[in-house]
PAZAPA-4460 file (N, C-alpha, C; in steps of 0.05 Angstrom, whole numbers, plus 32768, in hexadecimal, padded with zeros to 4 digits):
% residues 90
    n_x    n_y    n_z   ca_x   ca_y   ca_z    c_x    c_y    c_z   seq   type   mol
   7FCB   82B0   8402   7FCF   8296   840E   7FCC   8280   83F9     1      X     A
   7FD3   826C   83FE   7FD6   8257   83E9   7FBF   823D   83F5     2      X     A
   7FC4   822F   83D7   7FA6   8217   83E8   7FAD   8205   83F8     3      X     A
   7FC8   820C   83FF   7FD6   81F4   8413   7FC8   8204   842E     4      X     A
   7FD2   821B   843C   7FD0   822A   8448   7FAA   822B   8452     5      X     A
   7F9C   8235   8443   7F7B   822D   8447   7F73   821D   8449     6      X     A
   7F82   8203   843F   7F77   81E5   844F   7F84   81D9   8466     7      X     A
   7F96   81E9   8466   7F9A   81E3   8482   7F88   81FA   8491     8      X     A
   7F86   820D   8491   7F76   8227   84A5   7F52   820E   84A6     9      X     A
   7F50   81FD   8495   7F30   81FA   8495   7F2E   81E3   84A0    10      X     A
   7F4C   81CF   84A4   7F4F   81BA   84BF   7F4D   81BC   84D4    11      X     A
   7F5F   81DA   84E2   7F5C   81E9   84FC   7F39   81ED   84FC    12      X     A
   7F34   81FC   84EE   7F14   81FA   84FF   7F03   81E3   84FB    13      X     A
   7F06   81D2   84ED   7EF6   81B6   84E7   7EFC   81AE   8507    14      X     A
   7F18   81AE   8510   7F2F   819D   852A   7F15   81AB   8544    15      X     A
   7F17   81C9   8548   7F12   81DB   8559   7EE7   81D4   855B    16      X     A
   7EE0   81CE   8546   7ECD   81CA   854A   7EBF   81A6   8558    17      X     A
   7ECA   819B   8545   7EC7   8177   8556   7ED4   817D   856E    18      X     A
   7EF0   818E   857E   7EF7   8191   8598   7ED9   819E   85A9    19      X     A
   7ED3   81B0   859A   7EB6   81BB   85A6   7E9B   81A5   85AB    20      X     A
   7E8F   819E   859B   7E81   8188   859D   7E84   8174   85A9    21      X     A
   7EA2   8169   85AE   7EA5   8154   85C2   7EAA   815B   85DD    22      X     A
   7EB7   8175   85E7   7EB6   8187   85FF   7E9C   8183   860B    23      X     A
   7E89   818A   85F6   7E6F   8190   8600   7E5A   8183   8605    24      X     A
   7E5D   8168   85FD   7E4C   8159   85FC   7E5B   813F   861D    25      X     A
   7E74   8144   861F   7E78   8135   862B   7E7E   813F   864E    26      X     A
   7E73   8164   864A   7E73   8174   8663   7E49   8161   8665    27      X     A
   7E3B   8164   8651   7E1A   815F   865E   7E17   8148   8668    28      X     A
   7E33   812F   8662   7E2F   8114   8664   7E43   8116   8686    29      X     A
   7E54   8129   8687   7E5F   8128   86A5   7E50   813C   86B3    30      X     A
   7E3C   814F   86B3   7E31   8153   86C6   7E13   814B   86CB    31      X     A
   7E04   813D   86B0   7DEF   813C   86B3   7DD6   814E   86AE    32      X     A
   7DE8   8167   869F   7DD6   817E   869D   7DD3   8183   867B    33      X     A
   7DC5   8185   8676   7DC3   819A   8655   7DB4   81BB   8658    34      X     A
   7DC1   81C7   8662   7DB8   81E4   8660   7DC1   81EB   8645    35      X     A
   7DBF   8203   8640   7DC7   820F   8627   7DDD   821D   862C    36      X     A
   7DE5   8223   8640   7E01   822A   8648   7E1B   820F   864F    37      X     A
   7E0F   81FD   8651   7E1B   81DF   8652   7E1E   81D2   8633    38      X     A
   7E0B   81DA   8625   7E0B   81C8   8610   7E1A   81DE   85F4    39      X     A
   7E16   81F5   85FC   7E1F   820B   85EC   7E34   821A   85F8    40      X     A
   7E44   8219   8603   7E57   8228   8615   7E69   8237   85F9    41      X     A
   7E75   8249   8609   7E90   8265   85F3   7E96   8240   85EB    42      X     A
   7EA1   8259   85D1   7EB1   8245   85BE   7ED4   8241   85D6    43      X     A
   7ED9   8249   85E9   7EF5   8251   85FC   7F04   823F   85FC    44      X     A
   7EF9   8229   8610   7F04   8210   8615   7F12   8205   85F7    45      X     A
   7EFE   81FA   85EC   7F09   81EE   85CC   7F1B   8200   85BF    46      X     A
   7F19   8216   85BA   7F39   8225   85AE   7F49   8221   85B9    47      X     A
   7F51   8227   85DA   7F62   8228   85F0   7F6B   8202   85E6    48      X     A
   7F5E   81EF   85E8   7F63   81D3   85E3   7F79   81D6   85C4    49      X     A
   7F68   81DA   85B5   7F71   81E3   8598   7F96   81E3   859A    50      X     A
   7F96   8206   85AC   7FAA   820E   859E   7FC6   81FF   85AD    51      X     A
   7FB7   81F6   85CF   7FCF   81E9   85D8   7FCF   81D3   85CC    52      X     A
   7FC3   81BF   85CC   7FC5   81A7   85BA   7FD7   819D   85A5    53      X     A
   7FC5   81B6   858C   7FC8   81AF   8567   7FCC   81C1   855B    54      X     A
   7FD6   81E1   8565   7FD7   81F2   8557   7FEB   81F0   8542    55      X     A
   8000   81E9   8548   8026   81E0   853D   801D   81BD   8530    56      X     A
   8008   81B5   8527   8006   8198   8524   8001   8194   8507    57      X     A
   8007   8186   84F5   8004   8182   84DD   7FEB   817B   84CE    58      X     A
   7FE3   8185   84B6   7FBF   817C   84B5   7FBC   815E   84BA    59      X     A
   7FCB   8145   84B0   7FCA   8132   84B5   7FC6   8125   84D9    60      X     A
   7FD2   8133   84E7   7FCA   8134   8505   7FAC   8139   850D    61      X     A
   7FA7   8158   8507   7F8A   815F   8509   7F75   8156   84FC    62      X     A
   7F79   813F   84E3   7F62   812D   84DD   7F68   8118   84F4    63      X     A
   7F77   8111   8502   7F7E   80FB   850F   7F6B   810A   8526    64      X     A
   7F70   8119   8534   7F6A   812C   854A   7F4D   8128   8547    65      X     A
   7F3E   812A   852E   7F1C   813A   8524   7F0C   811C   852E    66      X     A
   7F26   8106   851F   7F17   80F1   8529   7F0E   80ED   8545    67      X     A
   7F2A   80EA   8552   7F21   80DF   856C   7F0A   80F3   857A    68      X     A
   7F05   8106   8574   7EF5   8119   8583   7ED9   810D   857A    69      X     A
   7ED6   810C   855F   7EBA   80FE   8554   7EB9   80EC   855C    70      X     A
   7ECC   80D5   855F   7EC1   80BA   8574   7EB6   80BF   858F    71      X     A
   7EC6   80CF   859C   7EC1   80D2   85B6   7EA7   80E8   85C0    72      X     A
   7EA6   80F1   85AA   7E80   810C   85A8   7E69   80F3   85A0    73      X     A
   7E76   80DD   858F   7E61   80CE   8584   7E58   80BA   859F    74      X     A
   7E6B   80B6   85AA   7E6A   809F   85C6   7E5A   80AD   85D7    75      X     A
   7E5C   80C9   85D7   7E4E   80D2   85F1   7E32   80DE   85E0    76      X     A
   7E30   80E9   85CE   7E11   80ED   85C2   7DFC   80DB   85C6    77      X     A
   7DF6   80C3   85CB   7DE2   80BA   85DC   7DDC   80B7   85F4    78      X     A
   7DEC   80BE   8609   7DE6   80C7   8622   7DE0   80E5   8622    79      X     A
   7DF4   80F5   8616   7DEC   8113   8611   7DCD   8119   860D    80      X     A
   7DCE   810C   85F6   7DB4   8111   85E5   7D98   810B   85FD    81      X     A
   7D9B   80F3   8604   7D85   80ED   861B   7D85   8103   8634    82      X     A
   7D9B   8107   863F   7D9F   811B   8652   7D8E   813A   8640    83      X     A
   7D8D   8140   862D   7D8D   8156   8622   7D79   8152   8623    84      X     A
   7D63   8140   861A   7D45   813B   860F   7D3B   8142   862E    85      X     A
   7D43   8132   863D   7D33   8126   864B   7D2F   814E   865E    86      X     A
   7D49   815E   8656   7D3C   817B   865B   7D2D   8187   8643    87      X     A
   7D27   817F   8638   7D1C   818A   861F   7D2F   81A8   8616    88      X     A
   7D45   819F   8611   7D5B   81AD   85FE   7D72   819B   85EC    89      X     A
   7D5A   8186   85D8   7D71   817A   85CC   7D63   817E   85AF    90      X     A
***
């Protein structure tokens, strides 16, 4: 494989992971729960998002993509985070 090829393979999971983190933080802020099955759920959902989404999408897309997910994990991480504490799992 070439270094074009592996930087793009290391955008897809950079993409698949901020999709994870913001999935997840914004399921504790819509139900009000932080279990460890809420706050840690299968990696499912976020691939399944991934591949319908950005699988076919250019690396320049999926930094675009990484962002909006880190805005939107960063918006909800202080309600998360309080929700989380306040079970003592943050």
């Amino acid at each position: 494989m070439d270094a074009e090829h592996h930087l793009r393979e290391a955008y897809k999971r950079v993409l698949v992971q901020d999709i994870y983190r913001a999935q997840n933080l914004e399921r504790i802020v819509e139900t009000g729960f932080c279990s460890c099955d809420t706050r840690f759920p299968s990696w499912e959902a976020a691939e399944t998002e991934f591949r319908e989404r950005f699988a076919t999408t250019e690396r320049w897309e999926m930094l675009e993509a990484s962002d909006t997910y880190n805005r939107r994990a960063n918006a909800l991480r202080p309600d998360a985070m309080t929700i989380c504490e306040t079970e003592g799992n943050w």
